[in-house]
N, CA, C and O atoms as CSV, one atom per row, in Angstrom:
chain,resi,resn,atom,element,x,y,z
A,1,UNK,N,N,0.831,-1.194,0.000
A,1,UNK,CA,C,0.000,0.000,0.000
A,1,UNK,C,C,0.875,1.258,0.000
A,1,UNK,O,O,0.705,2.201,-0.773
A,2,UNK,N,N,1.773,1.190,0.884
A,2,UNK,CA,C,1.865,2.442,0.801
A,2,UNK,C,C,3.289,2.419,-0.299
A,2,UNK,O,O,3.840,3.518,-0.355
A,3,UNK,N,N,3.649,1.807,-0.779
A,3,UNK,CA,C,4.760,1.746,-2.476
A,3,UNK,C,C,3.696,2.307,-3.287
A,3,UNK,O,O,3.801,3.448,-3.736
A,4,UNK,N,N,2.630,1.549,-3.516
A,4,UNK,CA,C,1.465,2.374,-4.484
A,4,UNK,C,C,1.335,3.661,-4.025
A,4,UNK,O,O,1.329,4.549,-4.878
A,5,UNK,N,N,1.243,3.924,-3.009
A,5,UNK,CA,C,0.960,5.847,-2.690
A,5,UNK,C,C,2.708,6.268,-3.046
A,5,UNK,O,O,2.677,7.184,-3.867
A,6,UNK,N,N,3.719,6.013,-2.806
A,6,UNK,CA,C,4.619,6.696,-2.905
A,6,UNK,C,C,4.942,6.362,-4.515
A,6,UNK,O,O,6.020,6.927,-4.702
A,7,UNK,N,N,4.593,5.809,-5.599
A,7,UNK,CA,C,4.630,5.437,-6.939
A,7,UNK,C,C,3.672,6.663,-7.723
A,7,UNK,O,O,3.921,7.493,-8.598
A,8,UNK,N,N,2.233,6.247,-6.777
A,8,UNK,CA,C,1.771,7.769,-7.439
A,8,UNK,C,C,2.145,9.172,-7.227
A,8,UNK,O,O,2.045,10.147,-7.972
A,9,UNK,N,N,2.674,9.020,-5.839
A,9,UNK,CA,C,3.441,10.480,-5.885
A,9,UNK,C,C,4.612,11.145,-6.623
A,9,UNK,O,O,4.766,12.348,-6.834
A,10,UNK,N,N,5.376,10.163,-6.959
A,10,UNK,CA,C,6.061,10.333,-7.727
A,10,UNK,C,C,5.949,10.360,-9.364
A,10,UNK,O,O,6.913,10.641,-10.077
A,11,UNK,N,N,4.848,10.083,-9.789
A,11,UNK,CA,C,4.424,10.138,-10.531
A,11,UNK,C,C,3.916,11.513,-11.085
A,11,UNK,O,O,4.363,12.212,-11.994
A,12,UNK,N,N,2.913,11.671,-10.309
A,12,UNK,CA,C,2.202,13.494,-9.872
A,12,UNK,C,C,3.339,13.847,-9.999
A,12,UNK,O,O,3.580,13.885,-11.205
A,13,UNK,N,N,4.676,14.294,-9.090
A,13,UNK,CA,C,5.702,15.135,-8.625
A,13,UNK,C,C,6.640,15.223,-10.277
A,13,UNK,O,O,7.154,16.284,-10.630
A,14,UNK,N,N,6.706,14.271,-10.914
A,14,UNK,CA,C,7.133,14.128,-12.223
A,14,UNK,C,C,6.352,14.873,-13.439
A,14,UNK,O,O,6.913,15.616,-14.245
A,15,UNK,N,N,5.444,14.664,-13.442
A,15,UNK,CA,C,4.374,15.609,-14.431
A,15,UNK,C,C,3.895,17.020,-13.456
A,15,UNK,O,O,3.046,17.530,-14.187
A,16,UNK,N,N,3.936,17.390,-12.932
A,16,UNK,CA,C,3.926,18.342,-12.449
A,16,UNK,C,C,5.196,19.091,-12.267
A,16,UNK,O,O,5.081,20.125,-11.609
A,17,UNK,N,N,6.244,18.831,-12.653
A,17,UNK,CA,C,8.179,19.566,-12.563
A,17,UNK,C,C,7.532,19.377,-14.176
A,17,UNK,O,O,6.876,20.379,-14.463
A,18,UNK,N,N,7.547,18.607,-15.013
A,18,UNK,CA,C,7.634,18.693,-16.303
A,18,UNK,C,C,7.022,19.439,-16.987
A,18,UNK,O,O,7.449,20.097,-17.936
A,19,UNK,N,N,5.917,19.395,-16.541
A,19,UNK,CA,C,4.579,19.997,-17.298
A,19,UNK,C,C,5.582,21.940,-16.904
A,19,UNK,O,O,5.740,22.792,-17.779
A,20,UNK,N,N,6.123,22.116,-15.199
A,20,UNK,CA,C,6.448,23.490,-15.418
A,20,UNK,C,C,7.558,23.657,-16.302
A,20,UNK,O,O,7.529,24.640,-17.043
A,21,UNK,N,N,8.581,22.837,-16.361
A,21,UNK,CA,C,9.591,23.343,-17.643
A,21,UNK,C,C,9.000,23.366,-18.787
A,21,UNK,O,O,9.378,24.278,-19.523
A,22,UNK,N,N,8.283,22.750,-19.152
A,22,UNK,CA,C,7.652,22.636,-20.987
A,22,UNK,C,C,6.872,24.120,-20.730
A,22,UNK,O,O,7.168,25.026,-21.508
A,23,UNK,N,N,5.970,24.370,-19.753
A,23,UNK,CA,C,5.249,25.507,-20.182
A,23,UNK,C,C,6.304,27.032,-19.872
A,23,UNK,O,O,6.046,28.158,-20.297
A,24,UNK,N,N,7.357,26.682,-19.125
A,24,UNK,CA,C,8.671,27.798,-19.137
A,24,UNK,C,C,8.981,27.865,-20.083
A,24,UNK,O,O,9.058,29.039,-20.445
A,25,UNK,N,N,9.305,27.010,-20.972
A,25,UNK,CA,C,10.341,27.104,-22.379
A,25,UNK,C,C,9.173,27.580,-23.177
A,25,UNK,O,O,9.540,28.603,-23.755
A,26,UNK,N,N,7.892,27.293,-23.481
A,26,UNK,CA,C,7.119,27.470,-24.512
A,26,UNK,C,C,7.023,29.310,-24.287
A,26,UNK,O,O,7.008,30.135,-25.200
A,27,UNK,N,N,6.981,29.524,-23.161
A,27,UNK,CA,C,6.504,30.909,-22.410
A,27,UNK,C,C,7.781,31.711,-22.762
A,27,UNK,O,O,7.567,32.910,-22.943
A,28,UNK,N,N,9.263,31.236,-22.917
A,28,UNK,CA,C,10.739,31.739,-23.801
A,28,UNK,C,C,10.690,32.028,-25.072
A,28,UNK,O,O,11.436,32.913,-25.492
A,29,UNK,N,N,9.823,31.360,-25.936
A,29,UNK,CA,C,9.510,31.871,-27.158
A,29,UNK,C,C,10.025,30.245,-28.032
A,29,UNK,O,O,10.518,30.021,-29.137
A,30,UNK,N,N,9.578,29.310,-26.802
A,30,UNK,CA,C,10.175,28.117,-27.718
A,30,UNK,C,C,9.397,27.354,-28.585
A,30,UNK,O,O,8.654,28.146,-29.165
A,31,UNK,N,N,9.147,25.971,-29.050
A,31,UNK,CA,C,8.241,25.271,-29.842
A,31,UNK,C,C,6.548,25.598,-28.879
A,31,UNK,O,O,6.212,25.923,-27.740
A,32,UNK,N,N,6.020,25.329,-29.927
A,32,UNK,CA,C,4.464,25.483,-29.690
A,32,UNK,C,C,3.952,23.966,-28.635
A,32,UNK,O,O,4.355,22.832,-28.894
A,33,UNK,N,N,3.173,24.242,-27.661
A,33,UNK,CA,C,2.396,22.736,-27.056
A,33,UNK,C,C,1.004,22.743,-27.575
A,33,UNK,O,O,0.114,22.558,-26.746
A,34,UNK,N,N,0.667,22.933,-28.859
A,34,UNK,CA,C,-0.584,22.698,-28.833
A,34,UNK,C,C,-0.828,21.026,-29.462
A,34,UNK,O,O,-1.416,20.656,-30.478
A,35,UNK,N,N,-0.431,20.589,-28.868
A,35,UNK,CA,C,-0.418,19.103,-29.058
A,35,UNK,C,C,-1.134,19.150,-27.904
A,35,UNK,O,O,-0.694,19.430,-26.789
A,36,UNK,N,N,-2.984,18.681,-28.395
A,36,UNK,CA,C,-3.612,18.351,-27.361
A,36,UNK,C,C,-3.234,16.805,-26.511
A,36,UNK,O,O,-4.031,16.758,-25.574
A,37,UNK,N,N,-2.718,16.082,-26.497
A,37,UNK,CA,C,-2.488,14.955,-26.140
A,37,UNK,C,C,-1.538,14.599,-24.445
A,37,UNK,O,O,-0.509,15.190,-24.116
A,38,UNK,N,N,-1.932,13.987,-23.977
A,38,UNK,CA,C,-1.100,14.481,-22.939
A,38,UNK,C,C,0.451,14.619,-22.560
A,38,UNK,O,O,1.038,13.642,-23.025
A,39,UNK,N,N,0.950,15.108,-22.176
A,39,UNK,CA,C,2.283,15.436,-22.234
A,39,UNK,C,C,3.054,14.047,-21.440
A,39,UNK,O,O,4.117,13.570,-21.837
A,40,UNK,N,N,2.340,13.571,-20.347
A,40,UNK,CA,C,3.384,11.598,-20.376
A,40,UNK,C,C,2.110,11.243,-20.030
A,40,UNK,O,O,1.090,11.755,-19.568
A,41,UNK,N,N,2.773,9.543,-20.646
A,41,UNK,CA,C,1.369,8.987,-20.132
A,41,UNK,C,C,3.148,7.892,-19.164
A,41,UNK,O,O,4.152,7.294,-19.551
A,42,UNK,N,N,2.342,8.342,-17.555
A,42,UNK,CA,C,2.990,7.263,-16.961
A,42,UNK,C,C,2.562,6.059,-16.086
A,42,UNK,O,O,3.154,5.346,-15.275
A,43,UNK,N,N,1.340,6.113,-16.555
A,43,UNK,CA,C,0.565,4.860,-16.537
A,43,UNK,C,C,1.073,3.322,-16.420
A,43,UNK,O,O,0.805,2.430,-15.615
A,44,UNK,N,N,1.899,3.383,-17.532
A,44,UNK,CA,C,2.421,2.167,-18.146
A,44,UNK,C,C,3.759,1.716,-17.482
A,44,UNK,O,O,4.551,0.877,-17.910
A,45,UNK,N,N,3.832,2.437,-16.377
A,45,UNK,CA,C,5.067,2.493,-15.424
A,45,UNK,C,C,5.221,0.852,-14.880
A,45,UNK,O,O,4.413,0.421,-14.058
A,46,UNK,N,N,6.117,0.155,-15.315
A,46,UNK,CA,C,6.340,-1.108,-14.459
A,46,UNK,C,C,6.604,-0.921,-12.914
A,46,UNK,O,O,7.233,0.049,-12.490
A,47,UNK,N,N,6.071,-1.936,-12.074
A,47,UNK,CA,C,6.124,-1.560,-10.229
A,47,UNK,C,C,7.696,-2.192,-10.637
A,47,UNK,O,O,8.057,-2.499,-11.773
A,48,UNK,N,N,8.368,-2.273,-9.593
A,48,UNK,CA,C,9.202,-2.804,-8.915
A,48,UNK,C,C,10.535,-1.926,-8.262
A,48,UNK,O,O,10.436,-1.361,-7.173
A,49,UNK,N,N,11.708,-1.897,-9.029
A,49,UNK,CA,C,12.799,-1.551,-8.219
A,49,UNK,C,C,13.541,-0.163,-8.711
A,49,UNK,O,O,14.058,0.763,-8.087
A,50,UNK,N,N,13.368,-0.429,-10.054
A,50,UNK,CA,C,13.307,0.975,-11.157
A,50,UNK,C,C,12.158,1.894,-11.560
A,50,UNK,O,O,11.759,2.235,-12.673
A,51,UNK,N,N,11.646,2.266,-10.039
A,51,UNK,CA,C,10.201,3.186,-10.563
A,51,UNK,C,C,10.661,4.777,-10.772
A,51,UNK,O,O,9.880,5.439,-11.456
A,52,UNK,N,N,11.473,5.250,-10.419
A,52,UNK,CA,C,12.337,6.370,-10.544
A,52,UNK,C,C,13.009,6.759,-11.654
A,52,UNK,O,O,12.910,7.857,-12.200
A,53,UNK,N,N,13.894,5.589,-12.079
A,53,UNK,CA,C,14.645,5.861,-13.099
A,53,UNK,C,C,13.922,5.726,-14.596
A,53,UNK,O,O,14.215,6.380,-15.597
A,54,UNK,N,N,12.820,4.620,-14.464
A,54,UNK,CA,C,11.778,4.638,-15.570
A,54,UNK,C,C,10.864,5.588,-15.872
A,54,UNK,O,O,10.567,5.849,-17.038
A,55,UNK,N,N,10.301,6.229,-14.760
A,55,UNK,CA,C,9.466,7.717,-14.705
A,55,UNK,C,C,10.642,8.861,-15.398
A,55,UNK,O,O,10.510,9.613,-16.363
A,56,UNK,N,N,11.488,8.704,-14.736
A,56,UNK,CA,C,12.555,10.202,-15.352
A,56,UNK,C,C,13.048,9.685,-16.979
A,56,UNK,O,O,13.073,10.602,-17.800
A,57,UNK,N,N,13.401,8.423,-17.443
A,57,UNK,CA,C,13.561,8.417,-18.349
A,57,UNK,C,C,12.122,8.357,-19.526
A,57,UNK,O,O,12.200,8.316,-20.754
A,58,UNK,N,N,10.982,8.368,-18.757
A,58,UNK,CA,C,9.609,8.377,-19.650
A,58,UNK,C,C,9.662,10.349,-19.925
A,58,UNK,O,O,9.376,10.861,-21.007
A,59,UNK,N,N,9.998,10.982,-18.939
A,59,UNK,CA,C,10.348,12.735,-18.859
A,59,UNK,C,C,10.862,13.090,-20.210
A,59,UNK,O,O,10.437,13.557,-21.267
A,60,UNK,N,N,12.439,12.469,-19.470
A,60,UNK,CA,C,13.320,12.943,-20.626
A,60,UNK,C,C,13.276,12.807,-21.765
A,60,UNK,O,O,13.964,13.530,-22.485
A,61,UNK,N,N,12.359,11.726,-22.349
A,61,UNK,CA,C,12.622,11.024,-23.538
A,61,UNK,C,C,11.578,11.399,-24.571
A,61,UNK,O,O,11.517,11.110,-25.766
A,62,UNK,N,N,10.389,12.459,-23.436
A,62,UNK,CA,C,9.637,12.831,-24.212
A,62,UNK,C,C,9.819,14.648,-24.046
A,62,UNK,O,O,9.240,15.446,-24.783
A,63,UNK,N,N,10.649,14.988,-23.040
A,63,UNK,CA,C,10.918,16.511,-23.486
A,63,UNK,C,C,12.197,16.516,-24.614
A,63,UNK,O,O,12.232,17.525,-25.318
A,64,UNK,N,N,13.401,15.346,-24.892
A,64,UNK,CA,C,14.022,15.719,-25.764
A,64,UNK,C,C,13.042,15.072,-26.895
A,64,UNK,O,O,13.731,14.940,-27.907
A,65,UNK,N,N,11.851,14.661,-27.110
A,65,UNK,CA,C,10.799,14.632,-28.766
A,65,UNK,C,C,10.193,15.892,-28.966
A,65,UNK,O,O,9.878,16.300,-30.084
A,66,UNK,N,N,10.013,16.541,-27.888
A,66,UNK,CA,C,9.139,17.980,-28.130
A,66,UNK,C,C,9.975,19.203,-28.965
A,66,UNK,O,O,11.149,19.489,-28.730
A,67,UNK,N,N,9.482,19.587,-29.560
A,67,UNK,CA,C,9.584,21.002,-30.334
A,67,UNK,C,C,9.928,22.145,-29.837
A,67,UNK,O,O,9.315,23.164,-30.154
A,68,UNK,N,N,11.121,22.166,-28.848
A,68,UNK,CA,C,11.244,23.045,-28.096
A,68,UNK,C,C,12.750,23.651,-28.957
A,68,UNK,O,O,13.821,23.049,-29.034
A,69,UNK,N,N,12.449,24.859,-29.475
A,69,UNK,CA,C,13.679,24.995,-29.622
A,69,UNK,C,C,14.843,26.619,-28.698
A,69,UNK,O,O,15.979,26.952,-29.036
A,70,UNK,N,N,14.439,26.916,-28.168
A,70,UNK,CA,C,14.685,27.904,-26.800
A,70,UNK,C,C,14.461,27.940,-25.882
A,70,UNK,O,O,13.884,28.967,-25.522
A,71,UNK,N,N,14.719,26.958,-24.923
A,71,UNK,CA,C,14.313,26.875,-23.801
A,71,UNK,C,C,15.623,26.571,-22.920
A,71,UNK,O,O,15.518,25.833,-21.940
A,72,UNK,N,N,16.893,27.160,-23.284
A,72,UNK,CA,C,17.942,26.649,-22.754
A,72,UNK,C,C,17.920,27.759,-21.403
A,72,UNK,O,O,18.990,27.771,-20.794
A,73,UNK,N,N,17.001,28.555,-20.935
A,73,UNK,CA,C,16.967,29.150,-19.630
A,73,UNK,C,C,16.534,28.547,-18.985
A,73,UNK,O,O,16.950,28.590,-17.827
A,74,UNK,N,N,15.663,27.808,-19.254
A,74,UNK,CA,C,14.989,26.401,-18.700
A,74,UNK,C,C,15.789,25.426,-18.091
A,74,UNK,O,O,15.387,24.888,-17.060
A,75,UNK,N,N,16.842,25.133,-18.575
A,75,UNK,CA,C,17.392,23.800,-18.125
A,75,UNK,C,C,17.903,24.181,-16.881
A,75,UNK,O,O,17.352,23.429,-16.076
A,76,UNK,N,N,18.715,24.998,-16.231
A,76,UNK,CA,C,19.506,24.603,-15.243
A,76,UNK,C,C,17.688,24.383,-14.273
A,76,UNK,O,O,17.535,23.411,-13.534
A,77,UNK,N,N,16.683,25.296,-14.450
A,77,UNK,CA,C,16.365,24.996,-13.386
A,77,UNK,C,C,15.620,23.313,-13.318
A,77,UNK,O,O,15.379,22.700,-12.277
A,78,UNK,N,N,15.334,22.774,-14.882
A,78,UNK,CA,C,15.096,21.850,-15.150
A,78,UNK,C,C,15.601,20.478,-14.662
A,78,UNK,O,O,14.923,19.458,-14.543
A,79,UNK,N,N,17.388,20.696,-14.306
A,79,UNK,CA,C,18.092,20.262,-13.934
A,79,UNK,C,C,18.391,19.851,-12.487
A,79,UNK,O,O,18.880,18.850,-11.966
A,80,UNK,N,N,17.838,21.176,-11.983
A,80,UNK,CA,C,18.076,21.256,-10.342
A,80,UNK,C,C,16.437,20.700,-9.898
A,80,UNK,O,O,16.355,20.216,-8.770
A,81,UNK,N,N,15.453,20.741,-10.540
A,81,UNK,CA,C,14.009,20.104,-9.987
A,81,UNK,C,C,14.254,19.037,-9.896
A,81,UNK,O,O,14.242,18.549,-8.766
A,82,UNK,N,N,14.733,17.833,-11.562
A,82,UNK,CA,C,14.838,16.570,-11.170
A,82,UNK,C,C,16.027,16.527,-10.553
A,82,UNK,O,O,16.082,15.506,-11.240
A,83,UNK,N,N,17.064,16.593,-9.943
A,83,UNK,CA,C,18.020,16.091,-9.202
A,83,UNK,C,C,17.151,16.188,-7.906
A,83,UNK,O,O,16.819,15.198,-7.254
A,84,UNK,N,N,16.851,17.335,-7.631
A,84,UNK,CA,C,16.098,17.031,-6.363
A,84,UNK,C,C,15.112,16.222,-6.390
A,84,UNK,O,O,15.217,15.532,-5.376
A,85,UNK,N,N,14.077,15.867,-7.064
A,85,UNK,CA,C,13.503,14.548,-7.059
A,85,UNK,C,C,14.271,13.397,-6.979
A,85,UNK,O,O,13.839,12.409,-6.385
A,86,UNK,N,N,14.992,13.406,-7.329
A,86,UNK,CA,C,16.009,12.255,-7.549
A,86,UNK,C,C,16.140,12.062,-5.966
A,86,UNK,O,O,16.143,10.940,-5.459
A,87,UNK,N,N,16.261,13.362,-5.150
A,87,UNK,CA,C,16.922,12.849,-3.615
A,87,UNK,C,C,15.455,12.651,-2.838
A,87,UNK,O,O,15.206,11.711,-2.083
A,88,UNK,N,N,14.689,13.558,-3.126
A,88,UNK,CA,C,13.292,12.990,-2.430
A,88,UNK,C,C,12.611,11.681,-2.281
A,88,UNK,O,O,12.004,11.193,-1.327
A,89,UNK,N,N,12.896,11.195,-3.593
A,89,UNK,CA,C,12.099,9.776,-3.866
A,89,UNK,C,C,12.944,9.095,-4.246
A,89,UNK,O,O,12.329,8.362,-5.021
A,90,UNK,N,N,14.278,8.688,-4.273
A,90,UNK,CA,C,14.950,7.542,-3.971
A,90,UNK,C,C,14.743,6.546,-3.116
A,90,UNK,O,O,15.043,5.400,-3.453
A,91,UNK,N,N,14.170,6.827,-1.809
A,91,UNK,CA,C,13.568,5.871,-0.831
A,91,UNK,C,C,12.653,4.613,-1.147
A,91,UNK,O,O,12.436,3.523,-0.617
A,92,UNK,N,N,12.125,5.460,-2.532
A,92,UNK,CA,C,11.014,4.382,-2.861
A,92,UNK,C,C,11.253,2.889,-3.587
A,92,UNK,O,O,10.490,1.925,-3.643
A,93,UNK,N,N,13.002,3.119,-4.279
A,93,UNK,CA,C,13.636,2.025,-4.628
A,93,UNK,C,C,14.538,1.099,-4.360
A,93,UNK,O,O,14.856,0.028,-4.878
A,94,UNK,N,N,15.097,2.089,-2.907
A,94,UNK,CA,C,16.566,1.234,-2.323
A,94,UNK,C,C,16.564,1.523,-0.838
A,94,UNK,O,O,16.516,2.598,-0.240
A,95,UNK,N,N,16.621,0.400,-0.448
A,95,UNK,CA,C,16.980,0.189,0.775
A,95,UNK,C,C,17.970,1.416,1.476
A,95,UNK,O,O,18.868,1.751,0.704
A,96,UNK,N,N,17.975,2.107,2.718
A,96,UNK,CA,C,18.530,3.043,2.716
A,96,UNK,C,C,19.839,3.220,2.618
A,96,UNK,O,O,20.365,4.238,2.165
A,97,UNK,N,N,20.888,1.454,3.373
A,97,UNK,CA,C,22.412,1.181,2.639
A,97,UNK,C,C,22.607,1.980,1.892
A,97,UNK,O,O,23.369,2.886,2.230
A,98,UNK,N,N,22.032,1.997,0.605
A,98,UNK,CA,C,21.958,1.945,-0.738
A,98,UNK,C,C,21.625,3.406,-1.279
A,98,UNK,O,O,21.369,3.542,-2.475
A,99,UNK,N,N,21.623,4.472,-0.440
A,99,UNK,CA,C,21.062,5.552,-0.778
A,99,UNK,C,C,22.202,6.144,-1.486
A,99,UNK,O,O,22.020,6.447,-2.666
A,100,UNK,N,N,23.612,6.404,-0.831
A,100,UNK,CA,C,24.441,7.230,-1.521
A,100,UNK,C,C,24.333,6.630,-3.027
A,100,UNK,O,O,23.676,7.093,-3.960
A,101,UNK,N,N,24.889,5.848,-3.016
A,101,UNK,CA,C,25.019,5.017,-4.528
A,101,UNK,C,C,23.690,5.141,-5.397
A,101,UNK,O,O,23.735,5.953,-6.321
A,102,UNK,N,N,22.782,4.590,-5.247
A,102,UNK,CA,C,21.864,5.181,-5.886
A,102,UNK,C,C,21.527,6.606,-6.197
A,102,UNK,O,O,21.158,6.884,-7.338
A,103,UNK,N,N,21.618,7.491,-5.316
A,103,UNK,CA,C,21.139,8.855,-5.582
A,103,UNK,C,C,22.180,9.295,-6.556
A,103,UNK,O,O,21.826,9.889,-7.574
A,104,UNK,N,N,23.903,8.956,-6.230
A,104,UNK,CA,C,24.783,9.262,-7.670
A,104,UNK,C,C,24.832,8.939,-8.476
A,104,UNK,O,O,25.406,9.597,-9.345
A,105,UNK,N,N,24.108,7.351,-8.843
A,105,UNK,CA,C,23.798,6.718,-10.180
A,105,UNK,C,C,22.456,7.488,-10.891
A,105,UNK,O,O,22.370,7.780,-12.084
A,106,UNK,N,N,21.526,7.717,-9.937
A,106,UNK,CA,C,20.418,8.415,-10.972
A,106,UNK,C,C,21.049,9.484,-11.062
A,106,UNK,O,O,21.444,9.524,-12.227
A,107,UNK,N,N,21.466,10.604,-10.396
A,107,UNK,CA,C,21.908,11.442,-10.747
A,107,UNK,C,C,22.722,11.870,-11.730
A,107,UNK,O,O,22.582,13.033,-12.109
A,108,UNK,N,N,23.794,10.978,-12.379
A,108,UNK,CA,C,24.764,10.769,-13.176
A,108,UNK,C,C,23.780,10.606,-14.548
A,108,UNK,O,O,23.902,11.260,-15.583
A,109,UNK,N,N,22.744,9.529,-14.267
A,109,UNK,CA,C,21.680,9.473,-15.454
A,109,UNK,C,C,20.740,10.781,-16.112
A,109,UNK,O,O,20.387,11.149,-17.233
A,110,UNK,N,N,20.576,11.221,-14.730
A,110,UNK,CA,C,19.834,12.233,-15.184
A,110,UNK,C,C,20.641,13.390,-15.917
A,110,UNK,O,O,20.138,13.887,-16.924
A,111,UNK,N,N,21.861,13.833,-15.457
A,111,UNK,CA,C,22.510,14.523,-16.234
A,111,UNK,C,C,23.135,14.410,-17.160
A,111,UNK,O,O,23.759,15.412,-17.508
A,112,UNK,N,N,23.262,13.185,-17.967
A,112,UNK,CA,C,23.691,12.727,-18.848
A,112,UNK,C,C,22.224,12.983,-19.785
A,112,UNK,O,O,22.704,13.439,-20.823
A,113,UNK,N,N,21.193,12.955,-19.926
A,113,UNK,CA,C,20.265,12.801,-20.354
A,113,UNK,C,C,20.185,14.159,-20.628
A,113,UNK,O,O,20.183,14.438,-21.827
A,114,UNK,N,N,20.098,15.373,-19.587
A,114,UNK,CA,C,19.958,16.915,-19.962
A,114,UNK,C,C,21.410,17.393,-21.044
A,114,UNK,O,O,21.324,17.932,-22.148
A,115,UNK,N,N,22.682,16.995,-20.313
A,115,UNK,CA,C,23.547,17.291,-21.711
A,115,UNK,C,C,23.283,16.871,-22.786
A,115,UNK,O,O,23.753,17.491,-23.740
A,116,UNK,N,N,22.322,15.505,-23.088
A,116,UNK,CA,C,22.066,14.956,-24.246
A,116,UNK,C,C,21.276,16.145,-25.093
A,116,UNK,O,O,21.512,16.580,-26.220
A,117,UNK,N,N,20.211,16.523,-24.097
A,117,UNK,CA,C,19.174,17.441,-24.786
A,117,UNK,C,C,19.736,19.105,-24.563
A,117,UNK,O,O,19.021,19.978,-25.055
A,118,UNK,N,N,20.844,19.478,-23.920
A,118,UNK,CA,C,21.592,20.454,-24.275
A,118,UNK,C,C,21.664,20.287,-25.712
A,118,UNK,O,O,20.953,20.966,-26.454
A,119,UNK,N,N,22.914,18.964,-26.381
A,119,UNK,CA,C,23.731,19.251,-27.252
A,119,UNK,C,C,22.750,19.178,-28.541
A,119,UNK,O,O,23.276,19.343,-29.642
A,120,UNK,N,N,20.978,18.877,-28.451
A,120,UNK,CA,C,20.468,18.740,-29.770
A,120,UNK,C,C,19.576,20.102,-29.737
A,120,UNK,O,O,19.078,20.560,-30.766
A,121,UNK,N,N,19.440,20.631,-28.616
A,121,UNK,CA,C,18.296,21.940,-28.767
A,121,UNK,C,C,19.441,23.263,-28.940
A,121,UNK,O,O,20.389,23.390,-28.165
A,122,UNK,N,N,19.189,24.160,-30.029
A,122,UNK,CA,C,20.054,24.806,-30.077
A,122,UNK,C,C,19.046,26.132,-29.777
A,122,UNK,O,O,19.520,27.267,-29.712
């Protein structure tokens, strides 16, 4: 029970950081969102041990598809929301041992993922 409440929260807490960078960058003068459709579907989220790293890579994978092309004021703070998610809701996948290491492995992921979408949004 309560993995399902902390799965949906993290869930919410994920589309809700995202949804504010996409509507920051669009509000910069970047690609258009009128793509009525919803911006993630994270529904389809597998339970288990990678609910974190699968939610942030469902993020990333659909803000570097979007049409954003100016929104590079966006990122650091883009950057600093999910890292801090990253430290909030790590709990929900690793034993606490396991916290340093984990929080620098997603972390390492996650920023590897924003330089990715640095080096293609110009």
């Amino acid at each position: 029970m309560a993995n399902c409440c902390a799965k949906w929260r993290l869930k919410s807490s994920l589309q809700h950081i995202a949804s504010q960078a996409l509507q920051a960058a669009s509000q910069d003068g970047g690609g258009s969102l009128d793509d009525k459709s919803p911006l993630f579907d994270l529904g389809q989220v597998k339970s288990g041990e990678n609910i974190t790293k699968q939610c942030l890579h469902k993020v990333l994978d659909t803000l570097s598809t979007k049409r954003i092309h100016s929104w590079m004021a966006s990122v650091d703070t883009l950057r600093k929301n999910l890292l801090d998610l990253v430290v909030r809701t790590i709990h929900t996948e690793t034993k606490m041992a396991k916290y340093a290491t984990a929080h620098n492995d997603l972390a390492d992921h996650v920023q590897q993922h924003i330089e990715s979408l640095e080096s293609k949004v110009i």
